[in-house]
gemmi code that builds the backbone of each chain (N, CA, C; Angstrom):
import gemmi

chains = {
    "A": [
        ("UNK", (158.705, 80.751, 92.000), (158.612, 81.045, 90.558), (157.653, 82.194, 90.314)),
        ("UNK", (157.952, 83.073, 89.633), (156.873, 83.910, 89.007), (156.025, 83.922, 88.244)),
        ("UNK", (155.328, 84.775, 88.161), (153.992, 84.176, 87.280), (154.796, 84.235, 85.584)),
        ("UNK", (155.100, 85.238, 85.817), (155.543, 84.965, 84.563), (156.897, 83.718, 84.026)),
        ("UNK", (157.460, 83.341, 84.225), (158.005, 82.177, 83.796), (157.142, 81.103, 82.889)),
        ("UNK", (155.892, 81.255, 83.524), (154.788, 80.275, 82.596), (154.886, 80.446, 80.383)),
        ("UNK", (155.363, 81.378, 80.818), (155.275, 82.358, 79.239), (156.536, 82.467, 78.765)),
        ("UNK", (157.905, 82.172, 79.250), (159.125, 82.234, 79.108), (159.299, 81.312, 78.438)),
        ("UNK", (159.459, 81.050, 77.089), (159.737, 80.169, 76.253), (161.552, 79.476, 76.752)),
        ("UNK", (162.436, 80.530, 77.396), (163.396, 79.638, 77.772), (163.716, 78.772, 78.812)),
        ("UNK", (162.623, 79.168, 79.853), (162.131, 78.478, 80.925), (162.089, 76.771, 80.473)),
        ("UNK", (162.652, 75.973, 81.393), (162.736, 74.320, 81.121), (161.667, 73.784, 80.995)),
        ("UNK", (161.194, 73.190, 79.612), (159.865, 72.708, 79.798), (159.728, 71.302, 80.190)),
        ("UNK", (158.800, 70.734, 80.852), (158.372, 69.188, 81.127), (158.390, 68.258, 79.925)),
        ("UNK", (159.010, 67.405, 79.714), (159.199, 66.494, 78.572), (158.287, 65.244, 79.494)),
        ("UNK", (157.628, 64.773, 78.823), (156.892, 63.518, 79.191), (156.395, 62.336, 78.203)),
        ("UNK", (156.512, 61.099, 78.329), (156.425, 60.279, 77.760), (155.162, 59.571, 77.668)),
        ("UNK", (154.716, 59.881, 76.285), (153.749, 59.667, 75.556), (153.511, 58.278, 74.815)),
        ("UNK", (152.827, 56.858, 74.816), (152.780, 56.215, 73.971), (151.654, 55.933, 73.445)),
        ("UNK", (151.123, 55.532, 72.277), (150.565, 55.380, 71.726), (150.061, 53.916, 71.345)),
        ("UNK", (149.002, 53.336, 71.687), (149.033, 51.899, 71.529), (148.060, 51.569, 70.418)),
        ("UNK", (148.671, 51.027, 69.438), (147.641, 50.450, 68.284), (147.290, 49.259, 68.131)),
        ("UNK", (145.780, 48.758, 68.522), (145.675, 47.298, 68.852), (144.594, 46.454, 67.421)),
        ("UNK", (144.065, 47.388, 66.413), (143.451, 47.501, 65.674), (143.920, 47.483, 64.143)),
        ("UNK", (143.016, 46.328, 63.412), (143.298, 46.159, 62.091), (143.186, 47.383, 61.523)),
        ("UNK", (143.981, 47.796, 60.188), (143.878, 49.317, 59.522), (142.833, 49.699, 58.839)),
        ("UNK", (141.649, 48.934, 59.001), (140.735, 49.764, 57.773), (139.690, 48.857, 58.622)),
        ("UNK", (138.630, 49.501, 58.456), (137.108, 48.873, 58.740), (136.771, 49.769, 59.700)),
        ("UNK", (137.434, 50.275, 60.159), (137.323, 51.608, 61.592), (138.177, 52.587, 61.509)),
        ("UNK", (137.985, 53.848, 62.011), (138.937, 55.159, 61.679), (140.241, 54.918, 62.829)),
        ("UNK", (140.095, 54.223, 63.423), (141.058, 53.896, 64.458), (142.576, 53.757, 63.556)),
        ("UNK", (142.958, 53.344, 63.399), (144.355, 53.258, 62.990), (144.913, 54.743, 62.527)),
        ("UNK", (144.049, 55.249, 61.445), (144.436, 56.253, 60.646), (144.470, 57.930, 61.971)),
        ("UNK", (143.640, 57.771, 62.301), (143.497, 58.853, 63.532), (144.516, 58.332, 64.655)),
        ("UNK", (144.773, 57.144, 65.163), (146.422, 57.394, 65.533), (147.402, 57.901, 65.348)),
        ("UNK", (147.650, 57.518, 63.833), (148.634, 58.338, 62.664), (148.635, 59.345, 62.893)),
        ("UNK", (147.087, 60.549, 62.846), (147.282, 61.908, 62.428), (147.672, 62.507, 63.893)),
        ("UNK", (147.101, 62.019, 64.655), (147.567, 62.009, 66.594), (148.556, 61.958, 66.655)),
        ("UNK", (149.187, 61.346, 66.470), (151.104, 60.972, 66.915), (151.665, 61.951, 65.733)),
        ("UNK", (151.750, 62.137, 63.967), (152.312, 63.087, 63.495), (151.809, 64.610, 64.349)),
        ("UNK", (150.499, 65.165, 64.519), (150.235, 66.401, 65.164), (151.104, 66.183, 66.686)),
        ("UNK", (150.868, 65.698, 67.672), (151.709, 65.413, 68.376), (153.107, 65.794, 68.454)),
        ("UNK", (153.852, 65.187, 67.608), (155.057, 65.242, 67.233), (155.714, 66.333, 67.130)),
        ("UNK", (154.624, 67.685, 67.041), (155.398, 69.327, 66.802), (155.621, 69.489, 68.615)),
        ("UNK", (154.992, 68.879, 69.519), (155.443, 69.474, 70.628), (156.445, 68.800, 71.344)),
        ("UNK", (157.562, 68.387, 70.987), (158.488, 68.035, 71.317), (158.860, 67.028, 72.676)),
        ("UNK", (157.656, 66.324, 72.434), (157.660, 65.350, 73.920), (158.025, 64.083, 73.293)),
        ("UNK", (158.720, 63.192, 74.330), (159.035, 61.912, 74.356), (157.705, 60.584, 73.631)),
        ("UNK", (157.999, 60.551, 72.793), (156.988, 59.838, 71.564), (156.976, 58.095, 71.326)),
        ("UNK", (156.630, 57.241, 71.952), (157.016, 56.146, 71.116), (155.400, 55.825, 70.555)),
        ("UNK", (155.868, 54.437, 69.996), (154.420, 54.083, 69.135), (154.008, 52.823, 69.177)),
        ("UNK", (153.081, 51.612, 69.759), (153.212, 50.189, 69.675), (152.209, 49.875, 68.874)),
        ("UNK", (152.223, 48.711, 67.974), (151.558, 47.734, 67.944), (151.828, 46.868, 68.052)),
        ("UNK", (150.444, 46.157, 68.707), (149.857, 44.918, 69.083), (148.203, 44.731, 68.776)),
        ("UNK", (148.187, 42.876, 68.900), (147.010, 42.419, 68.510), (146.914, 42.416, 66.610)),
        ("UNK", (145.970, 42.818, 66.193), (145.767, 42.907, 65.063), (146.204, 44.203, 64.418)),
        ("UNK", (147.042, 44.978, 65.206), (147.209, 46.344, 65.085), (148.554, 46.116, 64.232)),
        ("UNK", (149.273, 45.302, 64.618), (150.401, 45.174, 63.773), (150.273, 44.524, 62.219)),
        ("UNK", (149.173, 44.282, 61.732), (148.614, 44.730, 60.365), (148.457, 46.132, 59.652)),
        ("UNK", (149.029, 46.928, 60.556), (148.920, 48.668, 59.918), (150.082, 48.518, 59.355)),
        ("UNK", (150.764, 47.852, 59.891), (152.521, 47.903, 59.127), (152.903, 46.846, 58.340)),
        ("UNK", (151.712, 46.067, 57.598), (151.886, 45.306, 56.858), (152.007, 45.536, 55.492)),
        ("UNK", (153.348, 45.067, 54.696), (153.542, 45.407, 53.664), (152.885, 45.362, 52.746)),
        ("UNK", (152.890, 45.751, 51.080), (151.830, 45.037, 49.749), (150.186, 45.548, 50.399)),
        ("UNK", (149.905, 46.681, 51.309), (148.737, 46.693, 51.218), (147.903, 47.292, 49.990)),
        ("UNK", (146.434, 46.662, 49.712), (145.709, 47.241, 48.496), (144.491, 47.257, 48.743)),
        ("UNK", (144.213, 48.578, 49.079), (142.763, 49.062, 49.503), (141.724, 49.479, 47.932)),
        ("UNK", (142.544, 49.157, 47.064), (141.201, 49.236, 46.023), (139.689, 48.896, 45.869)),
        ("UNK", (139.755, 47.608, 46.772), (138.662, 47.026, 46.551), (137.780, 47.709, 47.488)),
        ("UNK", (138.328, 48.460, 48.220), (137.105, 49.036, 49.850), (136.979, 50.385, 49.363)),
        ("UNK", (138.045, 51.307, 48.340), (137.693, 52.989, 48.594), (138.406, 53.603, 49.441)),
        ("UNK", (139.179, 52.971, 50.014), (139.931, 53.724, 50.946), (141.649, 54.643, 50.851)),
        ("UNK", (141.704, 55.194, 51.130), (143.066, 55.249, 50.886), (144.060, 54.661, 51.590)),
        ("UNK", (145.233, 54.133, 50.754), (146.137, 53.433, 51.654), (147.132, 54.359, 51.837)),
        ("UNK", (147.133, 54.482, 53.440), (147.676, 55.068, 54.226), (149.215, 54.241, 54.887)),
        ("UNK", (149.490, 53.539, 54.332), (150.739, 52.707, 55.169), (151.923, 52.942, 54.850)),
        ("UNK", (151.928, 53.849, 52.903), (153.119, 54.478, 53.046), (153.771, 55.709, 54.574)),
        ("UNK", (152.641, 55.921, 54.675), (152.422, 57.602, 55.950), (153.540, 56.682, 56.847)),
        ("UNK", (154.028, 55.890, 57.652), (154.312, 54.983, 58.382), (155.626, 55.551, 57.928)),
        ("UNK", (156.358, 55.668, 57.064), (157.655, 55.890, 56.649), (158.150, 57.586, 56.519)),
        ("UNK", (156.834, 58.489, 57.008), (157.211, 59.860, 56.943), (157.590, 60.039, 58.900)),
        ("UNK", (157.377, 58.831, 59.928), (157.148, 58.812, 61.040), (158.860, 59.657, 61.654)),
        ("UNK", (159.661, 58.750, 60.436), (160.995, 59.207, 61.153), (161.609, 60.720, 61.070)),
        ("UNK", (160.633, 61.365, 59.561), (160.782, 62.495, 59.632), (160.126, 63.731, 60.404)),
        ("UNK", (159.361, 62.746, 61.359), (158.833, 63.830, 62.084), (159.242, 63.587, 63.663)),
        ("UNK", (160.111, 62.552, 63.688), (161.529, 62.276, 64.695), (160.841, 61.568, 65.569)),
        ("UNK", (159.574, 60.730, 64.789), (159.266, 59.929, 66.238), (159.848, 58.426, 65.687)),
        ("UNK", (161.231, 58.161, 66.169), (161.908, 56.840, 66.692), (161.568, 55.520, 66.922)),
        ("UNK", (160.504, 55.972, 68.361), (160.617, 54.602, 68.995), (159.055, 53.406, 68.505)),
        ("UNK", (159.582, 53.323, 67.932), (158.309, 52.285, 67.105), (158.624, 50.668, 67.754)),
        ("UNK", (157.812, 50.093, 68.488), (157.261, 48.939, 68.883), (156.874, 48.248, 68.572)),
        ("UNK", (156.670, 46.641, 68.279), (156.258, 45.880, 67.551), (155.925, 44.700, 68.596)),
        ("UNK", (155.013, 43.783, 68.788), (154.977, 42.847, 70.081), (154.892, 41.969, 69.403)),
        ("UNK", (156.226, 41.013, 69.738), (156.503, 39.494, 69.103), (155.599, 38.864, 68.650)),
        ("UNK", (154.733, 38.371, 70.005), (153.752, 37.469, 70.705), (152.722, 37.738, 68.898)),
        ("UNK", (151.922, 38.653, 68.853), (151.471, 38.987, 67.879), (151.597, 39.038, 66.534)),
        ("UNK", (153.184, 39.076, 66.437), (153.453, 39.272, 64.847), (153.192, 37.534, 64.478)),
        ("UNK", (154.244, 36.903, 65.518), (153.737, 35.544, 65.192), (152.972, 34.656, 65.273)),
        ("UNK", (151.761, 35.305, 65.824), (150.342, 34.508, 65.930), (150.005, 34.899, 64.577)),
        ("UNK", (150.168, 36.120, 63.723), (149.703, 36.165, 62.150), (150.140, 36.096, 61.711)),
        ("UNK", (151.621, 34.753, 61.425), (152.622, 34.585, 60.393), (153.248, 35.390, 60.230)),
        ("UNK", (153.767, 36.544, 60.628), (154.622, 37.557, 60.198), (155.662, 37.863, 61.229)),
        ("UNK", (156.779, 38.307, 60.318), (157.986, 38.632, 61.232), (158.137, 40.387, 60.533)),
        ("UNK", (159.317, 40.897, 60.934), (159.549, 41.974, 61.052), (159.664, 42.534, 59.263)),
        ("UNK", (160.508, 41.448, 58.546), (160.384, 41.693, 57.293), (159.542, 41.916, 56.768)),
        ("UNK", (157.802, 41.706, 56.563), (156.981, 42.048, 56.333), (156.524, 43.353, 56.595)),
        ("UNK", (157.246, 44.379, 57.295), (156.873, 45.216, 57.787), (157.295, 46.561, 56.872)),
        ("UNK", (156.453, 47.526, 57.027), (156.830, 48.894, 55.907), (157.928, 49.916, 56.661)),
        ("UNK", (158.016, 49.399, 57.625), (158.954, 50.715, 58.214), (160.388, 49.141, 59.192)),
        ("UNK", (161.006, 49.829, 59.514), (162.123, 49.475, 60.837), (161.178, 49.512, 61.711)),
        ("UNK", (161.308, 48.177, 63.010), (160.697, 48.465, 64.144), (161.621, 47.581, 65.056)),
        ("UNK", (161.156, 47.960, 66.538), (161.961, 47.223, 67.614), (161.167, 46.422, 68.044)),
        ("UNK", (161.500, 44.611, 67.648), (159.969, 43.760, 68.226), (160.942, 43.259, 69.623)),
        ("UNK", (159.379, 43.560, 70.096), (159.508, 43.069, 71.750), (158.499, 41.830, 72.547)),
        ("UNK", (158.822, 41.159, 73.161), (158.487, 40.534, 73.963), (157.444, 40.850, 75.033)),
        ("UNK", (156.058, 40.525, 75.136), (155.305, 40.713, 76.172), (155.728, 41.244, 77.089)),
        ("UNK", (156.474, 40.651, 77.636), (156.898, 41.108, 78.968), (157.914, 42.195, 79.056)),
        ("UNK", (158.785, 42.295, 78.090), (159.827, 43.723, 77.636), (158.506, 44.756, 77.257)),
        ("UNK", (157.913, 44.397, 76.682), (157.263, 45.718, 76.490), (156.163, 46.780, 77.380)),
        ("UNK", (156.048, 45.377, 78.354), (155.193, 45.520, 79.326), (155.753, 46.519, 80.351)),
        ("UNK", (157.012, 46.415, 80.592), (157.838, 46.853, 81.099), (157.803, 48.557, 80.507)),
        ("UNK", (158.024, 48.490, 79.750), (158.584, 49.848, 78.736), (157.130, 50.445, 78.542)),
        ("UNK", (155.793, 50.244, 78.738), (154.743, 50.890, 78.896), (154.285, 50.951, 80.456)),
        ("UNK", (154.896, 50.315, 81.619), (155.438, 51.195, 82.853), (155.882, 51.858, 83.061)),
        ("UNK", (156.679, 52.461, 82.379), (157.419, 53.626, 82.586), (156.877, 55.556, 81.406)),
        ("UNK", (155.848, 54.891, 81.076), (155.737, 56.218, 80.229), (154.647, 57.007, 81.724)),
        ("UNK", (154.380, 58.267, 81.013), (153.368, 59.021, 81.921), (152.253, 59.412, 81.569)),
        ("UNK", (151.794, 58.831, 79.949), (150.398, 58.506, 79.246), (150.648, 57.617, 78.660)),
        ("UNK", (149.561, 56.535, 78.247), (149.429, 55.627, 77.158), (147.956, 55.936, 76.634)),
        ("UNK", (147.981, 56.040, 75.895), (146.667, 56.115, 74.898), (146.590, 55.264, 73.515)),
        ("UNK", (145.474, 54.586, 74.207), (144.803, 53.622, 73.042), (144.398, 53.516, 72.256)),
        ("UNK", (144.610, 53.218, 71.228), (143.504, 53.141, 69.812), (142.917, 51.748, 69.568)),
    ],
    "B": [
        ("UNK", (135.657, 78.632, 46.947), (135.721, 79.035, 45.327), (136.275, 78.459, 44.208)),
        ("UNK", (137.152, 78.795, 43.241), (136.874, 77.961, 42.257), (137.991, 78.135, 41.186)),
        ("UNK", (138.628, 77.618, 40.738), (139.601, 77.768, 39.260), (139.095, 77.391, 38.310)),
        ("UNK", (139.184, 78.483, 37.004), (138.262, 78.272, 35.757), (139.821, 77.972, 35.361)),
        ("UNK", (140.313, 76.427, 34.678), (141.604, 76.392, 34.302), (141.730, 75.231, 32.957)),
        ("UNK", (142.112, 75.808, 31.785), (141.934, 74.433, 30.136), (140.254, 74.301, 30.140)),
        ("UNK", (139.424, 75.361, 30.981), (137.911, 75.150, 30.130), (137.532, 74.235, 31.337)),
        ("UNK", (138.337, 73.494, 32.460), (137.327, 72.713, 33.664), (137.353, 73.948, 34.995)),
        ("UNK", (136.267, 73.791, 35.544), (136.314, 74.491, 36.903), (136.685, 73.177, 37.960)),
        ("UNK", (137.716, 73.972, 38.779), (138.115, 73.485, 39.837), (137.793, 74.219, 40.552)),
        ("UNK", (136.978, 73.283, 42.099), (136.811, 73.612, 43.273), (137.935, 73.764, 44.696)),
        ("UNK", (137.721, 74.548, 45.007), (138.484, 74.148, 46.423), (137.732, 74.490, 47.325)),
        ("UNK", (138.288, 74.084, 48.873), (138.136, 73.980, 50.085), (137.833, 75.618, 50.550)),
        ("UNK", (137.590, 76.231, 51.545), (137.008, 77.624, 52.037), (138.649, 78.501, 52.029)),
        ("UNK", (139.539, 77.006, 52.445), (141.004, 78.052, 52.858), (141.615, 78.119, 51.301)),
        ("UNK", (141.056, 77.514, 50.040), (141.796, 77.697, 48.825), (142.459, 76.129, 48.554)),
        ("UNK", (142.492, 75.395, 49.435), (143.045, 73.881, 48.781), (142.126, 73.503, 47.424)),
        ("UNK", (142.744, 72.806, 46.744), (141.898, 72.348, 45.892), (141.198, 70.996, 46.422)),
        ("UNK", (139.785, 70.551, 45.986), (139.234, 69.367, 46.772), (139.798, 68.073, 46.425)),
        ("UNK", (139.888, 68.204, 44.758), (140.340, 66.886, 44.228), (141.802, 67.098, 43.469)),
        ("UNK", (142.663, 66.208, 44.397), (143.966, 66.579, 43.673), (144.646, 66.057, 42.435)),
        ("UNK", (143.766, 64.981, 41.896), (143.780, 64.672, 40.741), (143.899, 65.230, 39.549)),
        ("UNK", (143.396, 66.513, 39.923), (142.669, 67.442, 38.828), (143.991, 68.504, 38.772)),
        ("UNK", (145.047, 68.800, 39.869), (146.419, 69.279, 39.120), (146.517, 69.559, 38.093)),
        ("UNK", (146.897, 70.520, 38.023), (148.123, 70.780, 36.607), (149.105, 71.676, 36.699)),
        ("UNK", (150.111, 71.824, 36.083), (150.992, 72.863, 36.000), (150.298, 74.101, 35.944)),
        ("UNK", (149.724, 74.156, 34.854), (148.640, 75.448, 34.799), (148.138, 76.142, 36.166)),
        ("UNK", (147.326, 74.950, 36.602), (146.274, 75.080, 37.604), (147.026, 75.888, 38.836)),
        ("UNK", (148.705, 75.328, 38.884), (149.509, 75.722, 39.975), (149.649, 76.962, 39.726)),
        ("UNK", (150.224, 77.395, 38.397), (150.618, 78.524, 38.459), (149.412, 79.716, 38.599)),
        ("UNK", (148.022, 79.260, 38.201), (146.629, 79.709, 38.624), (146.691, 80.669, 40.203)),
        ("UNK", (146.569, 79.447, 40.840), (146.915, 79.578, 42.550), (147.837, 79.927, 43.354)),
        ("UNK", (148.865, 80.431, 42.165), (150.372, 81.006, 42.713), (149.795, 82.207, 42.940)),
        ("UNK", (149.682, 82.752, 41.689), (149.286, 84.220, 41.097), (148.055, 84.708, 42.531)),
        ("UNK", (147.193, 83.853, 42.579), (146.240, 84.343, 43.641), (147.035, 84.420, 45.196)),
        ("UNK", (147.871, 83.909, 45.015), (148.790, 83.932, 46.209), (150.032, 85.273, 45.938)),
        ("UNK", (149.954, 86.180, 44.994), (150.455, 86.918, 44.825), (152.359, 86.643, 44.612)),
        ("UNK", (152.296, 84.511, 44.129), (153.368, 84.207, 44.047), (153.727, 84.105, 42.401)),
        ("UNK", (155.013, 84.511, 41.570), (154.942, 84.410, 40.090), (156.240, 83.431, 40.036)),
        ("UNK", (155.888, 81.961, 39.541), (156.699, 81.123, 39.892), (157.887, 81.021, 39.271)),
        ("UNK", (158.808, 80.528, 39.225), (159.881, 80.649, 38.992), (160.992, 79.511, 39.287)),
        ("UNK", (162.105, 78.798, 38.738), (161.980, 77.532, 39.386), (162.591, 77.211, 40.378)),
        ("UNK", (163.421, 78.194, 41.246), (163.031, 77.768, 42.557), (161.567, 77.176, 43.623)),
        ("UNK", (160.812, 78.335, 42.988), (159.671, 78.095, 43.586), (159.060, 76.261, 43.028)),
        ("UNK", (159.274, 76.028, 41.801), (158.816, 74.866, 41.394), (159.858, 73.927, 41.696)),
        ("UNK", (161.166, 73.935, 42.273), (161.721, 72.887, 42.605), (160.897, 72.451, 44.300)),
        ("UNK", (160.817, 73.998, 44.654), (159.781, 73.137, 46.156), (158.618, 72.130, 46.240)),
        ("UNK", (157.447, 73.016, 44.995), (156.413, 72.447, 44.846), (156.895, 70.909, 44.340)),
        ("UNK", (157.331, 70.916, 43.561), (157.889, 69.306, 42.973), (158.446, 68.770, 44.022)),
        ("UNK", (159.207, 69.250, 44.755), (159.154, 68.357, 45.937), (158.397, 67.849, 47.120)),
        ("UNK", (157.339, 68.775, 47.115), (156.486, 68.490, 47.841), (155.507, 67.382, 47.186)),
        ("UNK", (155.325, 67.154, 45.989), (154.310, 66.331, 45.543), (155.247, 64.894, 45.545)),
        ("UNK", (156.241, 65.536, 45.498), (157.177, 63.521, 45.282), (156.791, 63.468, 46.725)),
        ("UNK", (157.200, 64.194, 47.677), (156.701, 63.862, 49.065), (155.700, 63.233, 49.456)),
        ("UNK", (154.440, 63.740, 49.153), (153.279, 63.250, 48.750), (152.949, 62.120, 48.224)),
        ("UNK", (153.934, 61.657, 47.525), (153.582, 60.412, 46.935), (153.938, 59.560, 47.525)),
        ("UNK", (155.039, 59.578, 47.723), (156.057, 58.630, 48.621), (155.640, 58.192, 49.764)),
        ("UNK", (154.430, 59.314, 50.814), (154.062, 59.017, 51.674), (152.346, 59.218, 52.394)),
        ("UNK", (151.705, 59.814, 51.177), (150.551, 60.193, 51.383), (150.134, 61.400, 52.247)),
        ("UNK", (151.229, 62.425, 52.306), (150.888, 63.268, 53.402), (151.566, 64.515, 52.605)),
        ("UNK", (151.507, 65.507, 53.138), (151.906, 66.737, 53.218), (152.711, 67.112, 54.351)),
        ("UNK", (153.902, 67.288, 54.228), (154.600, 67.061, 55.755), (154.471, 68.988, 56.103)),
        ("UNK", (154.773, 68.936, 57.583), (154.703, 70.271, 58.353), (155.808, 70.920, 58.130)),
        ("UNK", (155.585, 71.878, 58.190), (156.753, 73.059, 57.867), (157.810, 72.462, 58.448)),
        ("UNK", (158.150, 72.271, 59.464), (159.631, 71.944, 60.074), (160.187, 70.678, 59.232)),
        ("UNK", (159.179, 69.760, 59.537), (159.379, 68.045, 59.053), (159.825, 68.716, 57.292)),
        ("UNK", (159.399, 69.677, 56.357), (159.672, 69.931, 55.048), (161.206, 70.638, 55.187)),
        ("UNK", (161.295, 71.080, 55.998), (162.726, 72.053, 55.726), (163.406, 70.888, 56.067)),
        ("UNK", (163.221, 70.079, 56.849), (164.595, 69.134, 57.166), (164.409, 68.002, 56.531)),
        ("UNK", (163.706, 67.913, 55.263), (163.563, 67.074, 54.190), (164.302, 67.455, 52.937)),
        ("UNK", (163.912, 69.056, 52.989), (164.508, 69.896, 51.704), (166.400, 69.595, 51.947)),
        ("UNK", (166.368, 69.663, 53.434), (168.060, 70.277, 53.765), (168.390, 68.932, 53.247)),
        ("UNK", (168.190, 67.805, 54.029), (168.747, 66.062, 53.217), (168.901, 66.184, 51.772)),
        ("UNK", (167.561, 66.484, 51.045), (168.255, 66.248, 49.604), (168.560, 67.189, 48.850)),
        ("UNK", (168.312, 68.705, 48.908), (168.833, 69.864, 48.499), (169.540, 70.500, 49.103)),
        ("UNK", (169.956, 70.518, 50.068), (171.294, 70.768, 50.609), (170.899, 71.987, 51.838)),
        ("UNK", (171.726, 72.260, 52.682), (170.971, 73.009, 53.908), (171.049, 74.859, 52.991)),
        ("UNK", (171.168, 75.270, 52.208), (171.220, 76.306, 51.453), (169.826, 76.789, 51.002)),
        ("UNK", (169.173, 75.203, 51.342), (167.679, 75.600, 50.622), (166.815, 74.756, 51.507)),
        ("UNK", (167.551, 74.494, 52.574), (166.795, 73.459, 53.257), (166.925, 74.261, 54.249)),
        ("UNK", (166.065, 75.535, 54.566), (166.081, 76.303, 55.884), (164.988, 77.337, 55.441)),
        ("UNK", (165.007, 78.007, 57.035), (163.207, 78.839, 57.047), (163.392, 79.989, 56.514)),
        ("UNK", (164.556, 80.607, 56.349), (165.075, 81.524, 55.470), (164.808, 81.638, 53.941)),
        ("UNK", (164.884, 81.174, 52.904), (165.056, 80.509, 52.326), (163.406, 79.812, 51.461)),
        ("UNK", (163.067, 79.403, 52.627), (161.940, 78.840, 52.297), (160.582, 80.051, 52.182)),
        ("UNK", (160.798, 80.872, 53.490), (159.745, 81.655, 53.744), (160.169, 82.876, 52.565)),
        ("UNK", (161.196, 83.565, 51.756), (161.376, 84.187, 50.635), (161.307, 83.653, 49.679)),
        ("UNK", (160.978, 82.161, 49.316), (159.937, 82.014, 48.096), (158.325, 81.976, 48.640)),
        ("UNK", (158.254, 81.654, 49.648), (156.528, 81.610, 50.090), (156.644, 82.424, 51.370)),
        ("UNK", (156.467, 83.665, 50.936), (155.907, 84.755, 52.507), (155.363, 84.188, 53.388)),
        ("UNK", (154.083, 83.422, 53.004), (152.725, 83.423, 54.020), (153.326, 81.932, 54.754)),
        ("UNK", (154.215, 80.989, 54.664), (154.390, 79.785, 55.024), (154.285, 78.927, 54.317)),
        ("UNK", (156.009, 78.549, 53.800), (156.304, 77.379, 52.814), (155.367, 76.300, 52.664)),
        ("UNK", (154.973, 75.590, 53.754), (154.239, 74.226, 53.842), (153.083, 74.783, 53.414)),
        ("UNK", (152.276, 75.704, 53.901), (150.913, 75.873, 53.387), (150.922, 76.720, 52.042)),
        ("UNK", (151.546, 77.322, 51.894), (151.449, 78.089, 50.565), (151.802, 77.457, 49.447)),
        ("UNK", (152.787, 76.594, 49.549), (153.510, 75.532, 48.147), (152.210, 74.304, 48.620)),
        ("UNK", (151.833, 74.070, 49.442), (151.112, 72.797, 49.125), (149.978, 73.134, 48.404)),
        ("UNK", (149.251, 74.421, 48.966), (148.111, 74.878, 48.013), (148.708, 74.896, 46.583)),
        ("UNK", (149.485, 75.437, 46.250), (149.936, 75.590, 45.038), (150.374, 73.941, 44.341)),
        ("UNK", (150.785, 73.669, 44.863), (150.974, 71.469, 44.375), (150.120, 71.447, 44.669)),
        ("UNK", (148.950, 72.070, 44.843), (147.507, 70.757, 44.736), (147.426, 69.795, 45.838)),
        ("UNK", (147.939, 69.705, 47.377), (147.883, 69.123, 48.252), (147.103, 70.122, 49.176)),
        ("UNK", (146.608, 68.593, 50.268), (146.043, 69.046, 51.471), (146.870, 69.857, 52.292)),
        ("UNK", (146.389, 70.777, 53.415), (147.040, 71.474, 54.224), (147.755, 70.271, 54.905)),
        ("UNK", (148.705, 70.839, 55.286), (149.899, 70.267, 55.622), (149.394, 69.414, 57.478)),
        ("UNK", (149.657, 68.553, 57.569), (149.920, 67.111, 58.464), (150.553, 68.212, 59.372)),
        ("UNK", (149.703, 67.885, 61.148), (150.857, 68.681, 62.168), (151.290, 69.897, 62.069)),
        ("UNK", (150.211, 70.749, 61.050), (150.783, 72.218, 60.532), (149.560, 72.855, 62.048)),
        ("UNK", (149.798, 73.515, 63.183), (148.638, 73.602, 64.311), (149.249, 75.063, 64.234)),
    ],
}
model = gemmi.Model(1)
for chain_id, residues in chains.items():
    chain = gemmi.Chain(chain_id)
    for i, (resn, *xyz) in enumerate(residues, 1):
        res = gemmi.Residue()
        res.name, res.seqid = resn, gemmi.SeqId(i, " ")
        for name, pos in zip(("N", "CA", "C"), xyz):
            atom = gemmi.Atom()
            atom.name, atom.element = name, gemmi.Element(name[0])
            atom.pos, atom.b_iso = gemmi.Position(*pos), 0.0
            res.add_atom(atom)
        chain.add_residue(res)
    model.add_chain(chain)
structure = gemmi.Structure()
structure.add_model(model)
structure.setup_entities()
């Protein structure tokens, strides 16, 4: 290869699979919201994108939220601009939704809920995971 | 700096956003057009209006690309392209109409 190919925009670029793990309630820490702005910025470079929550993290996608009382802004509509910025694969871990009473209906966006062990699976196979 | 606009001064950010977007107005837009060397017209205000329903709907300011293929869904691909977009706003649809709607710089705009 030549040096220059590095700079050849038609040159084949490396697509690699990126996930994003959200294990964290949405407000009390910048964690949730700085996922968000991570995965939308993200999203312009055209790599393989999915997104999970688990733990208490799957409270970011909980419907009827009302941050009046804290000052904060509620950020959970943002959750529904995800598809326009073509990131798809949104994750949800069973195990979790139903340890906090909630099923998928409660949720502000479409998601694919998975099973511990399905998902466990499907975060073997990416080539980063990064945590929030 | 600052918009003297209906007798209140509005502040903005170093790049020209305004700080508090509350403080909008039609006025105020067409204020920040003009300094943008834009004289609106309603094409130009069918963008901005769409960008603020955007805004609402989702709390963000979407990125230039993510806006054109928002515009093309509900205004049709005639007006939903970079063509199009960048001859009502020279300097870059997403950042130039959002300053002008009174939104933050645009989400993923790098």
């Amino acid at each position: 290869m030549s040096e220059m190919n590095e700079f050849d925009e038609s040159a084949p670029t490396v697509v690699k699979r990126f996930m994003y793990v959200n294990r964290r309630a949405p407000y009390g820490t910048i964690y949730a919201l700085e996922c968000l702005e991570v995965v939308l910025v993200a999203a312009a470079f055209d790599q393989d994108v999915s997104v999970v929550f688990l733990d208490d993290g799957v409270c970011q996608l909980k419907k009827n939220q009302d941050t009046t009382g804290i000052g904060m802004k509620n950020f959970s509509k943002t959750y529904g601009a995800l598809d326009d910025y073509d990131v798809e694969k949104i994750y949800v871990e069973k195990e979790s939704l139903a340890a906090r009473g909630l099923t998928a209906d409660d949720l502000v966006i479409p998601v694919e809920v998975l099973a511990a062990d399905d998902l466990r699976e499907v975060m073997a196979q990416q080539d980063v995971v990064i945590s929030f | 700096m600052a918009y003297e606009c209906d007798g209140a001064t509005i502040e903005t950010d170093e790049e020209g956003y305004i700080t508090d977007i509350s403080l909008w107005s039609r006025e105020l837009a067409i204020l920040i057009a003009r300094e943008e060397n834009i004289e609106m017209d309603d094409d130009h205000w069918e963008v901005v209006n769409f960008l603020r329903n955007y805004y609402e709907e989702y709390q963000i300011a979407p990125a230039v690309r993510v806006l054109t293929k928002a515009i093309k869904k509900t205004l049709g691909a005639d007006k939903g392209n970079s063509k199009y977009l960048y001859e009502l706003f020279p300097y870059g649809p997403a950042k130039q109409a959002c300053k002008i709607a009174g939104l933050p710089k645009p989400t993923g705009c790098i």
